[in-house]
C-alpha positions, -999 to +999 in steps of 0.1 A: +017+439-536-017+438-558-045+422-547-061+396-573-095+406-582-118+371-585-140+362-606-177+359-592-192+321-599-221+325-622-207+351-636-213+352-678-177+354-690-153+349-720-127+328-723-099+326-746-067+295-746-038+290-759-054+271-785-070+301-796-104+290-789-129+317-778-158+299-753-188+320-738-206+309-706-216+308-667-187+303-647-189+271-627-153+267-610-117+274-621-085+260-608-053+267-623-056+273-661-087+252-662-122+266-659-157+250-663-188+268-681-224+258-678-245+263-707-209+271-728-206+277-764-181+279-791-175+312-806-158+299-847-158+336-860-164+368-848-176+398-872-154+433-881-180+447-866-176+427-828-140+442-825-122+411-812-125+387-783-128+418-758-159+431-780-169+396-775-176+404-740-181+440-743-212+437-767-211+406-780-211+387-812-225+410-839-243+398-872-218+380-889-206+362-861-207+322-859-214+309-825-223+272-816-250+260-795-250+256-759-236+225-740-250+219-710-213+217-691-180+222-706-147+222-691-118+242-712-081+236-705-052+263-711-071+292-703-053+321-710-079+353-701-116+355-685-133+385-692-167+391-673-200+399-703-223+427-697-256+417-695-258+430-739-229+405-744-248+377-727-280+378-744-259+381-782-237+347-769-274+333-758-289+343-795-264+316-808-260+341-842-249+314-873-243+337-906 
């Protein structure tokens, strides 16, 4: 039987929902297929260049990119992945790129 690996709170992740919505942000809780981001933000379009919602997380949003501002606590329904940011990914999602 595998073990489930959790996911640290406060931990800068990515998460994508059924909805197709792509959401960057602190990790404040998750139960279920719910979670709830601190300082969260909308990722509208992500660049060639980013490679997809996993570059998202990987490098994050490249020039091109539209990501919203930050609300201060945001909870997102129907999650369907959570992907932890390197610290590179975090500080793109924090530059709030709009081109």
């Amino acid at each position: 039987m595998k073990k489930k690996v959790q996911i640290e709170i406060g931990s800068y992740v990515v998460v994508t929902t059924s909805y197709r919505g792509v959401f960057g942000g602190k990790l404040v809780s998750r139960e279920n297929d719910e979670v709830t981001l601190a300082e969260a933000r909308v990722c509208f379009y992500w660049s060639q260049e980013t490679r997809g919602f996993v570059g998202l997380a990987v490098t994050g949003p490249k020039l091109g990119s539209r990501v919203s501002p930050a609300s201060s606590i945001m909870t997102i329904p129907n999650v369907t992945a959570i992907i932890v940011c390197t610290d590179t990914a975090q500080k793109q999602w924090e530059a709030e790129l709009w081109s």
